[in-house]
Backbone as JSON Lines, residues from 0, in Angstrom:
{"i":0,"aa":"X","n":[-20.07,-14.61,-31.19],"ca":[-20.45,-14.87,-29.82],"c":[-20.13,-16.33,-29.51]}
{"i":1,"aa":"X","n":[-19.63,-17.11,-28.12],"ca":[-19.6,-17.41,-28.18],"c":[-20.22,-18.64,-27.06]}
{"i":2,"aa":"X","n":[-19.65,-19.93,-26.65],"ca":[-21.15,-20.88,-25.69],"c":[-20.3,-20.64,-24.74]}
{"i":3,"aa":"X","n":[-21.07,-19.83,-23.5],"ca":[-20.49,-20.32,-22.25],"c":[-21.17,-20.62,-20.84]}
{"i":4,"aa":"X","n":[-22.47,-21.77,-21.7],"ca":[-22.97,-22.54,-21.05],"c":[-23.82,-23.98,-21.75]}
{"i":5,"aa":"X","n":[-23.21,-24.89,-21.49],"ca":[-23.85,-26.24,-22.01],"c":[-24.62,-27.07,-20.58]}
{"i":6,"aa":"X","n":[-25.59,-27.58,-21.32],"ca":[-26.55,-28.42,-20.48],"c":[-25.43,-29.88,-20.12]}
{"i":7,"aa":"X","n":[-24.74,-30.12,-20.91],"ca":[-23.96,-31.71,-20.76],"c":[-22.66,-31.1,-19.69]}
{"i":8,"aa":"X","n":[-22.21,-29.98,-20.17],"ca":[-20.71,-30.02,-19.37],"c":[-21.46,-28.57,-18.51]}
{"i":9,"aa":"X","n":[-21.66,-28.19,-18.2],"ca":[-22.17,-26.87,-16.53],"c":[-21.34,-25.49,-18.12]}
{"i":10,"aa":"X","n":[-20.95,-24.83,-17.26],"ca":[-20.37,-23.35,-17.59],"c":[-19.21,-23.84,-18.51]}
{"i":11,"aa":"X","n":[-18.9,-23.07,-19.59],"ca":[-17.72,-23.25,-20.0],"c":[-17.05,-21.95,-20.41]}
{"i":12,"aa":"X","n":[-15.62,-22.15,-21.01],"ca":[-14.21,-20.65,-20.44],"c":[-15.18,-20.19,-21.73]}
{"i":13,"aa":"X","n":[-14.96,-19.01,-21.34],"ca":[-15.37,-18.03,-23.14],"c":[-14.15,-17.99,-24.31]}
{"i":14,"aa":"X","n":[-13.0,-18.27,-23.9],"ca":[-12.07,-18.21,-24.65],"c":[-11.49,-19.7,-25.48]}
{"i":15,"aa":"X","n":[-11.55,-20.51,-24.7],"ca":[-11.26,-22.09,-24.99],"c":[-12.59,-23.2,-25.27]}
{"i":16,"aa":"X","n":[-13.33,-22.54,-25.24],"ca":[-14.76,-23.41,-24.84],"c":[-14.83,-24.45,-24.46]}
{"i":17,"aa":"X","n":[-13.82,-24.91,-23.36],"ca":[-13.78,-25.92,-22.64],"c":[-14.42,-25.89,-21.17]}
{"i":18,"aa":"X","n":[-14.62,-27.05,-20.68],"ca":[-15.5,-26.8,-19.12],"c":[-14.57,-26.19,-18.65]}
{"i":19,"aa":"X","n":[-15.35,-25.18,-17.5],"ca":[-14.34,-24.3,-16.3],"c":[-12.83,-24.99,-16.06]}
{"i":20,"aa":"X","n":[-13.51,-26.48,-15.24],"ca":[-12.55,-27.18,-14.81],"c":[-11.53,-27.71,-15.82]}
{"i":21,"aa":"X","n":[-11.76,-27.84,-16.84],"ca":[-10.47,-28.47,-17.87],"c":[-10.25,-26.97,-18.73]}
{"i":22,"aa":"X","n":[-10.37,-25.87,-18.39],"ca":[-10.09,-24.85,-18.75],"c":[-8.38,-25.05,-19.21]}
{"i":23,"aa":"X","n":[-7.96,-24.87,-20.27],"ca":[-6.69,-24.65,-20.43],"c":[-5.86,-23.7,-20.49]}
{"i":24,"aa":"X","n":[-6.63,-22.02,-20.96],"ca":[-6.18,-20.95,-20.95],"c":[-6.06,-20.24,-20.42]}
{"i":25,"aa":"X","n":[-6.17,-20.55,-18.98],"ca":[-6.62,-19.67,-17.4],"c":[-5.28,-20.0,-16.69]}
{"i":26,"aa":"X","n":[-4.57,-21.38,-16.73],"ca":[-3.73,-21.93,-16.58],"c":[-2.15,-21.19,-16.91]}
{"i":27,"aa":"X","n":[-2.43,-21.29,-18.39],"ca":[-1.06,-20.74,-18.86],"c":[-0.66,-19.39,-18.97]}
{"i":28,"aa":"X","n":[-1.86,-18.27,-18.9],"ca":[-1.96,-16.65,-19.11],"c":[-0.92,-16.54,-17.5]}
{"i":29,"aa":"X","n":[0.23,-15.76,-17.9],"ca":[0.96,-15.07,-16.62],"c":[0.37,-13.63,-16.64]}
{"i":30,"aa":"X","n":[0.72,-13.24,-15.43],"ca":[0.71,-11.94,-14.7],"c":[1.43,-11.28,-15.29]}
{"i":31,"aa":"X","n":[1.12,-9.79,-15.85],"ca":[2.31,-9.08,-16.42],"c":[3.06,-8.66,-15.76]}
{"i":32,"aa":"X","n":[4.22,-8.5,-15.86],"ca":[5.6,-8.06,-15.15],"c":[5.6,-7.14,-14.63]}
{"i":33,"aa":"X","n":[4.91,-5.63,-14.46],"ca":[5.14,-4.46,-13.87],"c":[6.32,-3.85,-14.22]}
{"i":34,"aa":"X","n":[6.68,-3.47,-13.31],"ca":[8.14,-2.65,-12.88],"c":[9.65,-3.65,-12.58]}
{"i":35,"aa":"X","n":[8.77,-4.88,-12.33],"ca":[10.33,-6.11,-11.94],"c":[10.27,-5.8,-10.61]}
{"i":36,"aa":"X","n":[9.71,-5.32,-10.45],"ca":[10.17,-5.15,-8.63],"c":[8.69,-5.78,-7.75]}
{"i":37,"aa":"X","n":[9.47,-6.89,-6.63],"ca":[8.54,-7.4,-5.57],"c":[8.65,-6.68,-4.7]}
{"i":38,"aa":"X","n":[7.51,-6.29,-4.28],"ca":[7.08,-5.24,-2.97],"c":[6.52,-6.33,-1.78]}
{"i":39,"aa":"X","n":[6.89,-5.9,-0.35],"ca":[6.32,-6.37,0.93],"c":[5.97,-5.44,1.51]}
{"i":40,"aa":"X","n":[4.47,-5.65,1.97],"ca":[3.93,-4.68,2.72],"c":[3.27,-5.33,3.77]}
{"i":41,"aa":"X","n":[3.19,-4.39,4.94],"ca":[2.39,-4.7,6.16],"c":[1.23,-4.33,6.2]}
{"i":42,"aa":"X","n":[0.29,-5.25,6.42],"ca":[-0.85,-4.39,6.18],"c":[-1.97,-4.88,7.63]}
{"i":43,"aa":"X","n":[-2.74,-3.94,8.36],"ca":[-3.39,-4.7,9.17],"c":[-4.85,-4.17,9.1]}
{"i":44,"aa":"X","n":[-5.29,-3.15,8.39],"ca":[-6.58,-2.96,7.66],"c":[-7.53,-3.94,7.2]}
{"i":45,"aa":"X","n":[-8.69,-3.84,8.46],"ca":[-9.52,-4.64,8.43],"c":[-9.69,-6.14,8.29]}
{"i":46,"aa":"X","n":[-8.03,-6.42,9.11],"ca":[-8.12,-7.48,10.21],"c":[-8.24,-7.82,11.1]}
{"i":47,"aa":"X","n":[-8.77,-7.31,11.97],"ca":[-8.9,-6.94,12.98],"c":[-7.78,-6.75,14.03]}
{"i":48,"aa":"X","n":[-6.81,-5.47,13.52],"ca":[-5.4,-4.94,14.23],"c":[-4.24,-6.42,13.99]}
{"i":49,"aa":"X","n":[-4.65,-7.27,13.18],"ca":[-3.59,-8.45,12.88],"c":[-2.68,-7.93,12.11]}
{"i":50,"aa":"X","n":[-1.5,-8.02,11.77],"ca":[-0.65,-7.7,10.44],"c":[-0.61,-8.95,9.62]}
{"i":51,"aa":"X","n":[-0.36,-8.42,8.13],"ca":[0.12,-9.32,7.16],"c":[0.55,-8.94,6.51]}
{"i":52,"aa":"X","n":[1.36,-9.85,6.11],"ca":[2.78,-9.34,5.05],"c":[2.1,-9.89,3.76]}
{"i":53,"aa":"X","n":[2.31,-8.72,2.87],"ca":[1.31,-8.51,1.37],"c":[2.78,-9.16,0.59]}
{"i":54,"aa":"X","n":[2.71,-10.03,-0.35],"ca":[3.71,-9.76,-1.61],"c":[2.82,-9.71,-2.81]}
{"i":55,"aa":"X","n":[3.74,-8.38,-3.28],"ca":[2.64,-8.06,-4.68],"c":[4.13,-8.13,-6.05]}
{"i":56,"aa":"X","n":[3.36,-8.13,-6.78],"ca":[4.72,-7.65,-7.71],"c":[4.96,-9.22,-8.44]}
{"i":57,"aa":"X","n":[4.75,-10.54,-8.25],"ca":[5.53,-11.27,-8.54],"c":[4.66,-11.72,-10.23]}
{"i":58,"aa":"X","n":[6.15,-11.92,-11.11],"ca":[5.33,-12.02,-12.29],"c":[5.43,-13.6,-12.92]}
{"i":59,"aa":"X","n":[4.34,-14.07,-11.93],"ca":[4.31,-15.67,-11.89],"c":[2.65,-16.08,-12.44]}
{"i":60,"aa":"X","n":[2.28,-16.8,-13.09],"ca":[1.21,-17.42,-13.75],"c":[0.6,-17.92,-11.44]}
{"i":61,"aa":"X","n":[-0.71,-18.57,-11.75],"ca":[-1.05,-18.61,-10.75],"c":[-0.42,-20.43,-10.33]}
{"i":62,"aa":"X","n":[-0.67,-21.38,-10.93],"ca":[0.22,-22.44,-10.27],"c":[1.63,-22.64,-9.57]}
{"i":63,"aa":"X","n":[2.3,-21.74,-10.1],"ca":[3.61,-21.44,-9.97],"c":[3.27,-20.61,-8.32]}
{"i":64,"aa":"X","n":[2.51,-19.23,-8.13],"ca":[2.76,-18.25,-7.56],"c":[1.96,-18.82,-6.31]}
{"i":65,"aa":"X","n":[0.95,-20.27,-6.38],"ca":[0.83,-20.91,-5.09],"c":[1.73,-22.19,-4.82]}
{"i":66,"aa":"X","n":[2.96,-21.98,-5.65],"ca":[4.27,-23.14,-5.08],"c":[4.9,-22.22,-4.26]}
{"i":67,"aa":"X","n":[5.08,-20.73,-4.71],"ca":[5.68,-19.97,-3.64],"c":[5.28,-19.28,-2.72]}
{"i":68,"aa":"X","n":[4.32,-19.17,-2.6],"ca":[3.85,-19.4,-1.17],"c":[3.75,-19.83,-0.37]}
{"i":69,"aa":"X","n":[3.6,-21.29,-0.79],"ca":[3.8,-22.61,0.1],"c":[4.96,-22.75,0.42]}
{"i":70,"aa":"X","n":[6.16,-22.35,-0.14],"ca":[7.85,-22.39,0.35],"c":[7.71,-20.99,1.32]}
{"i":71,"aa":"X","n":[7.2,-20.1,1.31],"ca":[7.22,-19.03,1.65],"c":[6.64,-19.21,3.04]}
{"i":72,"aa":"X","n":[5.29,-19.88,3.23],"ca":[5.34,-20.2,4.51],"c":[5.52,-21.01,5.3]}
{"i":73,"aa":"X","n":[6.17,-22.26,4.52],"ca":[6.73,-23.25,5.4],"c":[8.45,-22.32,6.11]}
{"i":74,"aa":"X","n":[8.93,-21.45,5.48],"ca":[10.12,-21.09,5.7],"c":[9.46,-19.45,6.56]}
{"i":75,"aa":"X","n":[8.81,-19.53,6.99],"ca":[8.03,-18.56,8.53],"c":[7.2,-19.14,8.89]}
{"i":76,"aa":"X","n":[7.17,-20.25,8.98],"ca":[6.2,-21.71,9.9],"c":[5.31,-21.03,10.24]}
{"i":77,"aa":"X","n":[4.28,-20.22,9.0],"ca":[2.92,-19.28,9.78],"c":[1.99,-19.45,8.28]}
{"i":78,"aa":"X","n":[0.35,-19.55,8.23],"ca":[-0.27,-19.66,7.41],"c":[-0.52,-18.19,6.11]}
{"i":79,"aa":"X","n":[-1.26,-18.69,5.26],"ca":[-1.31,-17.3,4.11],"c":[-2.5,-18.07,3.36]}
{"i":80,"aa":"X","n":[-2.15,-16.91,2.48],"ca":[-3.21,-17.48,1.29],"c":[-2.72,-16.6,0.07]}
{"i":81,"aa":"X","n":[-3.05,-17.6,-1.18],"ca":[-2.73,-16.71,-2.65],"c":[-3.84,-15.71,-3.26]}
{"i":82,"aa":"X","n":[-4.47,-14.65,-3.23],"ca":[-5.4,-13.78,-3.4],"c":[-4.97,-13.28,-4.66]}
{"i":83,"aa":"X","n":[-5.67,-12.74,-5.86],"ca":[-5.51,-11.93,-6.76],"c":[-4.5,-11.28,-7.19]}
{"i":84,"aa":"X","n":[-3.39,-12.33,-7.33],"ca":[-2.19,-12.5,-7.78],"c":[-1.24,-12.0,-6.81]}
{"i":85,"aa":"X","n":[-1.25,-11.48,-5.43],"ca":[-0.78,-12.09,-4.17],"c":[-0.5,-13.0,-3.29]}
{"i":86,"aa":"X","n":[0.48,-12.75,-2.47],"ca":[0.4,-13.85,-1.46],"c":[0.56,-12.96,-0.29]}
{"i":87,"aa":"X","n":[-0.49,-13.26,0.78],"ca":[-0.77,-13.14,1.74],"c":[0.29,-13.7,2.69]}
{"i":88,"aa":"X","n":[0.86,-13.74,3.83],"ca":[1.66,-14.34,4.75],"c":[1.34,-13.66,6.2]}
{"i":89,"aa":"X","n":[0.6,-14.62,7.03],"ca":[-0.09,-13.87,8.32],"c":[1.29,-13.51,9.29]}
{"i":90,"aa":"X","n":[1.01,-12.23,9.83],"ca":[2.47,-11.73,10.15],"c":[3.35,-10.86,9.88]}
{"i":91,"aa":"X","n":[4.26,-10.35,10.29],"ca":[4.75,-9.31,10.18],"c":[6.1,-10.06,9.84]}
{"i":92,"aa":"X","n":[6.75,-10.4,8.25],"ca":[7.88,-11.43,8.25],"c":[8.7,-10.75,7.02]}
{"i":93,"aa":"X","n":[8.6,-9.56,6.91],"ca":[9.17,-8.87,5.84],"c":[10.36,-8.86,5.9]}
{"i":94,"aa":"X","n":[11.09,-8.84,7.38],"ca":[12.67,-8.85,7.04],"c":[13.28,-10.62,6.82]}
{"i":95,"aa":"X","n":[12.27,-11.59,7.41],"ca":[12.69,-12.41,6.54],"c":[12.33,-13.35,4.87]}
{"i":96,"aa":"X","n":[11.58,-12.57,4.39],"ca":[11.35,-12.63,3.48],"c":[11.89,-12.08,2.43]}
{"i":97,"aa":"X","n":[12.75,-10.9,2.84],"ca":[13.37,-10.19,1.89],"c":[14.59,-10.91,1.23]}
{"i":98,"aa":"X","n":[15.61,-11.55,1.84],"ca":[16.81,-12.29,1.6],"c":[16.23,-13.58,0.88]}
{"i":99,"aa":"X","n":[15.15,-13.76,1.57],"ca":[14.73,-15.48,0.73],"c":[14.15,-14.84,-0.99]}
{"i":100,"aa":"X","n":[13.11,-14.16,-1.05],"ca":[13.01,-13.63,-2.53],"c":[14.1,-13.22,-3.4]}
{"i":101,"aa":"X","n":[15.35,-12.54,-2.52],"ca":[16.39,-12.19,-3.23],"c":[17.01,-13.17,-3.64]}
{"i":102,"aa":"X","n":[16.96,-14.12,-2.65],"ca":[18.0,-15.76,-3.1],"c":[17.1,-16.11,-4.07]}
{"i":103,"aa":"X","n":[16.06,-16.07,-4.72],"ca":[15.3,-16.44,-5.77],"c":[14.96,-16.02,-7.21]}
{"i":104,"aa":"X","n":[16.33,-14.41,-6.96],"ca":[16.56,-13.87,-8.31],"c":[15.57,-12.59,-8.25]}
{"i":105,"aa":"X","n":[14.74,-12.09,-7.46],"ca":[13.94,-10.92,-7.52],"c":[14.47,-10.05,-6.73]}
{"i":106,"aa":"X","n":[14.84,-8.67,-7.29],"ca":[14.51,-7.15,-6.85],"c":[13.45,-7.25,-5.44]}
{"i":107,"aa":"X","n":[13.82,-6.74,-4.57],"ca":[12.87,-6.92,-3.62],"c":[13.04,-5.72,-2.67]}
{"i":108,"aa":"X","n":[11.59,-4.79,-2.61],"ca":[11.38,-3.53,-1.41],"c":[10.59,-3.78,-0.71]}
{"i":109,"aa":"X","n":[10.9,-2.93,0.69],"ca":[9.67,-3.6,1.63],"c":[9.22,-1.87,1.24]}
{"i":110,"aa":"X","n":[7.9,-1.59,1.27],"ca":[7.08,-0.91,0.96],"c":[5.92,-0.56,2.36]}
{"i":111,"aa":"X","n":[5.83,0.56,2.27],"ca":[4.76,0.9,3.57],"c":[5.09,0.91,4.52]}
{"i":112,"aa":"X","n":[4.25,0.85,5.71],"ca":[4.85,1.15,6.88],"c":[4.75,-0.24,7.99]}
């Protein structure tokens, strides 16, 4: 068993027993690969009738997968967010997103409706 809580440092990782914040192994663990294939989907479920363009699929560790997002929406000048190994992109921007992921070496389907 192991400490994953000290009185001197708050909570610490269960795996590294380092504090949350200097966690080192949370860092480097990537996303497993799937199928190789990046999917875009529209999704407007329980946004209130907004769309957003889902990218799922990408097999990027999480530092990395909020650099591309941030290229992702500076290049559709519209906001997002990185969610549970997604990226969010507010909007309906799937056809231009598709050519830019492809210029980046990924398989890429738009998925859904």
């Amino acid at each position: 068993m192991s400490l994953v809580y000290s009185t001197d440092q708050g909570r610490l990782c269960p795996q590294c027993e380092q504090p949350i914040k200097a966690c080192i192994c949370r860092k480097t663990t990537a996303k497993p690969a799937g199928d190789g294939v990046v999917r875009l989907q529209r999704q407007t479920q329980g946004r209130g009738g907004k769309a957003v363009t889902v990218i799922t699929g990408l097999p990027l560790a999480a530092p990395a997968l909020k650099e591309l997002a941030k290229a992702l929406k500076q290049r559709c000048g519209c906001g997002g967010s990185v969610k549970d190994g997604t990226i969010e992109i507010q909007g309906d921007f799937r056809a231009q997103l598709k050519p830019e992921l492809e210029a980046r070496g990924y398989t890429v389907k738009i998925s859904g409706g």
